[in-house]
Residue, then its C-alpha position, 0 to 999 in steps of 0.5 A: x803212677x802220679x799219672x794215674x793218681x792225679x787222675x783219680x783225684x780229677x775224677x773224684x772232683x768231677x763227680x763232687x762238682x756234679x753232685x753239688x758238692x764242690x762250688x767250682x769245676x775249676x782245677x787249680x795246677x796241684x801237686x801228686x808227691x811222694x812223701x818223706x815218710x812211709x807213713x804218709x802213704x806211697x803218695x800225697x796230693x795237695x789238690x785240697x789246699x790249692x783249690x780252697x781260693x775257688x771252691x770258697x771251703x776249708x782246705x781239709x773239707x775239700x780233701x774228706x769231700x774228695x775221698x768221699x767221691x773216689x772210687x774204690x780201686x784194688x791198687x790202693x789199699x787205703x786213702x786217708x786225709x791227714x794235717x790241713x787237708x793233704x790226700x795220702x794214698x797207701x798203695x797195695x803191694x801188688x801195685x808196684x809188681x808192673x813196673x819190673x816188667x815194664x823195665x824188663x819189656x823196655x830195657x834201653x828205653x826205660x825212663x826215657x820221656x817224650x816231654x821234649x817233643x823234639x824240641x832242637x836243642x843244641x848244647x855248646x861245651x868245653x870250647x877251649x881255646x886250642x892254645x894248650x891241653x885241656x885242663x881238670x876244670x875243662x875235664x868237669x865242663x865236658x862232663x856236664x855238656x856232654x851228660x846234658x846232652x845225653x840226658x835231654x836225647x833221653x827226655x824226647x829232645x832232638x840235640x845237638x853237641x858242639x865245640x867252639x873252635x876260638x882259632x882266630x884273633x889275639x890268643x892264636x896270634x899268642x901262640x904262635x910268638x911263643x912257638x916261634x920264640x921257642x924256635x929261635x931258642x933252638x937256633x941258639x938265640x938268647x930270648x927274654x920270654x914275655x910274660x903274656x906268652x904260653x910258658x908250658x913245656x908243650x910250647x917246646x914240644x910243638x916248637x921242635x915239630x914246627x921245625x921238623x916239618x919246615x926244617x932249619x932253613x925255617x929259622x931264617x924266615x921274617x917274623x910275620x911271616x913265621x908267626x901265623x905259620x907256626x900259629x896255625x900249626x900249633x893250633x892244630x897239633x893241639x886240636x888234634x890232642x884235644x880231640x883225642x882226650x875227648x874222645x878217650x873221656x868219652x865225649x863226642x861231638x856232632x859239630x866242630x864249628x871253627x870261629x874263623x869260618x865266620x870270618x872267612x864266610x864274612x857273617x861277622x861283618x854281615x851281622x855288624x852291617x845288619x846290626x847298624x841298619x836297625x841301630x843297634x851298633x852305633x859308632x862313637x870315638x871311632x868305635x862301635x857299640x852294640x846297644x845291649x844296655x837295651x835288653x838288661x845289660x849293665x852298659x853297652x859294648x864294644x864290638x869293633x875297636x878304635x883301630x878297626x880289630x873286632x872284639x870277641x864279642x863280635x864274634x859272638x854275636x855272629x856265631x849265636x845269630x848263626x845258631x838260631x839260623x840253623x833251625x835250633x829252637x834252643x841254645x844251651x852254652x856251658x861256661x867256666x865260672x869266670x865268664x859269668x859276667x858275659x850272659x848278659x851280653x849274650x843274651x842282649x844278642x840273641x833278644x836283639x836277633x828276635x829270638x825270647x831270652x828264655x831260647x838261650x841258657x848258660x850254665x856255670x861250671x864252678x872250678x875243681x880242686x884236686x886232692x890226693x889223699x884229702x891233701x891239695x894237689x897243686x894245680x899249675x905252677x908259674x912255668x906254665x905247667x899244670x895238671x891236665x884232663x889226660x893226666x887225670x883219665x890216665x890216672x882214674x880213668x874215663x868212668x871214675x872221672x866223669x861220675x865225680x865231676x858229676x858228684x855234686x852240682x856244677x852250681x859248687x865247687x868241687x874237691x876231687x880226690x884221686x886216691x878216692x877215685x881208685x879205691x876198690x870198696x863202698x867209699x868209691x861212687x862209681x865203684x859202688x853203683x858199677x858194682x851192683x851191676x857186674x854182682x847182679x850180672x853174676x847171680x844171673x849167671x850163677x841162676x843160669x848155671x844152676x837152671x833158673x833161667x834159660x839166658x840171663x835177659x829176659x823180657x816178663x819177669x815171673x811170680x812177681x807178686x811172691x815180691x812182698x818184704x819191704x826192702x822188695x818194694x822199697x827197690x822197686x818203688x825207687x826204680x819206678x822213679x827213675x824216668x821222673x828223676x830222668x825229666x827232673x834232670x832234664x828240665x832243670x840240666x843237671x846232671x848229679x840229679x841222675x848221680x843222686x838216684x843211682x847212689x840210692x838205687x844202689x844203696x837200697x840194692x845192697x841193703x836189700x842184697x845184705x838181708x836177702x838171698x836173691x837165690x834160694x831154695x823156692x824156685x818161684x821165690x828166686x825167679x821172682x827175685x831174678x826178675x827182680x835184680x835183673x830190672x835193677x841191673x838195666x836201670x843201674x845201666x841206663x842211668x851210668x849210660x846218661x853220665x857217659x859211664x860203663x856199666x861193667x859185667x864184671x869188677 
């Protein structure tokens, strides 16, 4: 609908221009929007206050000289100029009819864009290091990737979800001391456990795995060679939980890209190589640098040490060139908070490989605080022990957890109650938009019963212009914003941009509901009104869809 209205406004101008009386035929980039109030019309453009620069007149003489040359056209029952110059277009009722079948005709696709143009994006998420399970915090970094993702697909993207393995260097090597030292807790050793060591009881667990596979003679082993034997089978065994919980949270990779594999295909020391033959590594004290105070950062940074070990920013910078490499024109990494100070480099990395900084985004997932009741959940505690991903979906489950990590911005910190997030009623979000879906789903169901409709899907609606009280138009003017929130989201990768929408798409269904019987005793009224639900149903379904959240048939 903006569509068709900037379009009338371009053509009014045309015409104005060629009747001499607009100065310019210059469109500056304007504005179609839907106003706060229902009393400024369906939608207002301010083609008059840009364009009063070049056409050299008052913005309001600009707006009367532009509805002077509309044409007259039965959608739009009025146009009025109001404040400094903004057009305000009223449109008939029977304007918005169209969007109900539109929804019905294109079901699973409603709201999906071309606006990507299948760009390749991939985007990086939770990437954890498989030194422990995954933790709440990762729990909200997965939900973002992962919506991300999904809503960008949606948007015409051609994307790509991939998971980080950081299963080389120091914290592997970390983990397998703290299993080994375990170990020999087991074969009755007394051990002073350092503090820089993995303390939680699953470091127990593995440790009896370890030895159940090996067997005791495993005790009698040298330290360095138990050590990377124990690490790589910690790492593993964690891995494959890690996967497990992922899957059970309902997110799926297309990659799982291992940073070991770099260093075993030697692109690590290639990119270093290469990196030093343009000057941007350059050696000093026995180090090397990377030159990233070049390209904005706030000094340059050590990629391999004095005593000859690579930093992780090594690593980095060989996994992000072999990103580009692969083809993606685009690359999207999600973070936890804390690792906000190393965009920079990254990104000095990614210039430096010849690619345009706006090619890389990071986005900054803020931490999680978990309450019960509204009381603070304790977190962690100082043997190693904290509240897990699992732990959560084991508690709420997949749908609850995903729609409030999705609750508010990853921009703000977020308070997740978990007695919240079980409650059955309208205070509960995911239960109040799943809930308008399994209801519908039951009025289609009744209707079919009674014989309103053969089959509860269909793809015309029926005597949609019967469609006329304000809460009827109110609905479907929101639904008709779906595919805009859809690219809003896209564009600025943010998911609760999809949550917000369907908590008004739901809220104005249940008012609509409250005031409104869907069946009644006028056959074409109710068929209308099925038709009309019945589009709600599927939009309230594609959006849950975008989060990674079911949309039940029955609650």
């Amino acid at each position: 609908m903006k569509t068709k209205i900037k379009q009338i406004v371009l053509a009014a101008a045309r015409k104005a221009f060629e009747k001499g009386e607009l100065s310019s035929d210059q469109v500056p980039e304007m504005e179609i929007e839907a106003p706060k109030h229902n009393s400024q019309g369906d939608f207002s453009s301010n083609f008059a206050m840009v364009s009063a620069g070049l056409q050299k007149m008052a913005p309001k003489k600009i707006a009367q000289t532009i509805v002077s040359n509309m044409e007259s056209l039965a959608f739009i029952e009025k146009i009025e100029v109001a404040g400094p110059g903004f057009i305000n277009f009223f449109l008939a009722d029977g304007a918005w009819h169209p969007v109900v079948d539109q929804i019905l005709e294109q079901d699973k696709r409603f709201g999906a864009s071309r606006m990507g143009r299948g760009q390749k994006v991939q985007v990086e998420f939770v990437s954890a290091n498989p030194t422990g399970p995954l933790h709440v915090g990762h729990g909200r970094g997965a939900a973002v990737g992962d919506s991300v993702g999904n809503i960008l697909a949606f948007a015409g993207f051609d994307v790509q979800k991939e998971y980080y393995i950081n299963d080389s260097g120091r914290q592997i090597r970390t983990l397998g001391t703290s299993v080994w030292l375990r170990l020999l807790e087991r074969g009755g050793k007394k051990i002073e456990f350092p503090d820089d060591c993995y303390k939680g009881e699953y470091i127990k667990d593995l440790a009896q795995k370890v030895l159940d596979k090996e067997g005791k003679d495993f005790l009698e082993q040298a330290e360095d060679t138990a050590i990377p034997i124990c690490a790589k089978l910690a790492a593993n065994e964690i891995l494959g939980g890690i996967k497990s919980d992922l899957a059970d949270f309902g997110v799926h990779f297309d990659q799982w890209f291992s940073e070991q594999s770099l260093f075993d295909s030697n692109r690590v020391q290639k990119a270093i190589e290469a990196y030093r033959a343009e000057g941007l590594i350059y050696e000093d004290e026995g180090a090397l640098w990377f030159r990233t105070e070049d390209f904005g950062d706030e000094k340059n940074r050590v990629v391999v040490r004095n005593n000859g070990l690579t930093t992780y920013f090594a690593s980095d910078i060989a996994y992000h060139k072999e990103k580009y490499e692969r083809g993606f024109d685009r690359v999207i990494d999600v973070w936890g908070a804390d690792h906000h100070g190393y965009i920079k480099r990254i990104d000095a990395s990614v210039v430096a490989s010849g690619r345009k900084s706006e090619q890389f985004e990071v986005i900054l997932v803020q931490l999680v605080n978990l309450l019960r009741g509204g009381n603070p959940v304790q977190m962690s505690t100082r043997s190693g022990e904290f509240v897990t991903l699992k732990d959560i979906v084991d508690e709420v489950g997949k749908d609850a957890a995903r729609f409030m990590f999705l609750s508010r911005s990853y921009d703000s910190g977020l308070e997740f109650d978990l007695e919240l997030a079980k409650e059955k009623n309208s205070d509960n979000p995911v239960y109040y938009v799943q809930y308008v879906h399994a209801r519908i789903t039951g009025i289609l169901l009744k209707a079919k019963e009674e014989g309103l409709i053969k089959e509860i899907e269909f793809q015309r609606g029926e005597h949609l212009g019967l469609l006329t009280t304000p809460e009827e138009i109110n609905l479907i003017k929101i639904l008709a914003g779906f595919g805009e929130q859809v690219e809003k989201s896209a564009d600025t990768l943010h998911p609760h941009v999809i949550f917000t929408y369907l908590m008004s798409l739901a809220s104005a269904f249940h008012g609509y509901y409250n005031k409104h019987k869907v069946i009644t005793e006028d056959i074409q009224l109710s068929r209308a009104r099925l038709s009309l639900v019945l589009s709600v149903k599927k939009v309230i379904r594609n959006g849950l869809g975008l989060l990674g959240v079911s949309a039940p048939e029955r609650m």
